[in-house]
N, C-alpha and C positions, 0 to 999 in steps of 0.2 A: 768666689774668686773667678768661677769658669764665665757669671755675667761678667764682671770687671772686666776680664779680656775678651769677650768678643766683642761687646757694643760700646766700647771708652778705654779701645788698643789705644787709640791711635790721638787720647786726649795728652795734654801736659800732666808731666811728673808731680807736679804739685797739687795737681786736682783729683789725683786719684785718690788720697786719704778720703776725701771728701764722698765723694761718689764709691767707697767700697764701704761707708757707714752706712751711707743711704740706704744701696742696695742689701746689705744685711740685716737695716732696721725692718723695712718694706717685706723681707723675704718670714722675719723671724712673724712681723704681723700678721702674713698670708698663714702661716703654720695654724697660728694659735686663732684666726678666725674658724679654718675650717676644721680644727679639731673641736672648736665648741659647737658649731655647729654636727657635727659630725656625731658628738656627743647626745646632744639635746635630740636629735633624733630617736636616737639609738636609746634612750631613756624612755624619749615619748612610746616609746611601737611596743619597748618591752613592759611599758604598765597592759597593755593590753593581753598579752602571751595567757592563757589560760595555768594555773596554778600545778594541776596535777596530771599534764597530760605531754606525754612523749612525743608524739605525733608531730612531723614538722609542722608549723603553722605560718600562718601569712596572716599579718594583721590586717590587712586593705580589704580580709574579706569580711571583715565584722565591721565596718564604716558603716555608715546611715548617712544617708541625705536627702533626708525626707523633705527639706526646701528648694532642692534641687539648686544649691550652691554651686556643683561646679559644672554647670550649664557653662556655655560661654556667654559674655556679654553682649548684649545687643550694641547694635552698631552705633547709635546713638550716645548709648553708657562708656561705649570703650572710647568714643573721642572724647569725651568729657573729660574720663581718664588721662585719656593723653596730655590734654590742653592742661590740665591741673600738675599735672607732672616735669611737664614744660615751665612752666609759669614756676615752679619749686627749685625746680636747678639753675633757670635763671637766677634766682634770689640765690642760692647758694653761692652759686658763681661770681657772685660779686661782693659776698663776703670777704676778709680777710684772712690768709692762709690759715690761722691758727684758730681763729673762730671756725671754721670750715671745720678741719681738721678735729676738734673737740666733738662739733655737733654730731659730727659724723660718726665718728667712733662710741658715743655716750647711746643716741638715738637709731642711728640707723647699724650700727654691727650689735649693738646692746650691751655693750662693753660697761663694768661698772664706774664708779668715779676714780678710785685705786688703779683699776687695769688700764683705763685712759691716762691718768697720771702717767701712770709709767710707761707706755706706749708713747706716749707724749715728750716725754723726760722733761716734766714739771709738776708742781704739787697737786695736792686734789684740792685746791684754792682756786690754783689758778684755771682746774678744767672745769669750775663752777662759773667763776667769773668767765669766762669764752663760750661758755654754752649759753648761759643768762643772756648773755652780750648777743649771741647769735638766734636764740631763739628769736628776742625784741627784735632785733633788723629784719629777720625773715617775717615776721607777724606784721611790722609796719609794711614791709618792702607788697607783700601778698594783699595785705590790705587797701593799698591804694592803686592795686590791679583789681581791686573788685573782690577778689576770695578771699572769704571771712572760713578758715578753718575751725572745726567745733575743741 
């Protein structure tokens, strides 16, 4: 409610329904992204925790990186990076709200079929058919910029 009144005071009476759904959907989705992710952290560190030992511990200090992964990219690699990631959100961006919206939440928040349904407030049909639909566009749309994804 305290978004509704500061940034859509000053809208019409009629469009507030609107835009206090929104902002609830939007707020209820932020929650339950970062508690999963918050989760899956907090899962991952503590397979590491040693079984019988009191002792504070810190997982980051039993890491290996024996390939030297988290080197930075060379400069070369990282525009590559960029240019491919550019080239991705274009495509995105010219999907269709709800093809967007599906791919989005299926592939990139990792959200299951069920949880996109419902985030969605449509069946888990239809987040099949938006995601199928949006994969294909983005795979043609990529492909005829040159990047063939594996």
């Amino acid at each position: 409610m305290i978004k509704l009144a500061e940034k859509y005071g000053s809208k019409p009476a009629a469009e507030l329904p609107l835009l206090f759904q929104r902002i609830l959907q939007n707020t209820i989705r932020d929650y339950y992204r970062r508690q999963k992710v918050r989760n899956a952290w907090t899962t991952l560190f503590s397979s590491f925790a040693p079984k019988n030992e009191e002792a504070e511990y810190d997982p980051l200090d039993n890491l290996k990186d024996d390939e030297n992964r988290s080197a930075p990219a060379t400069p070369d690699e990282s525009l590559q990076q960029s240019q491919v990631i550019a080239l991705i959100e274009q495509a995105l961006g010219k999907l269709p709200m709800r093809q967007r919206e599906a791919f989005l939440l299926r592939y990139w928040e990792g959200l299951d079929t069920a949880e996109t349904a419902t985030a969605m407030g449509c069946t888990e049909g239809s987040v099949k058919t938006h995601c199928s639909r949006a994969a294909h566009a983005l795979a043609v749309s990529l492909k005829e910029k040159g990047l063939e994804l594996p």
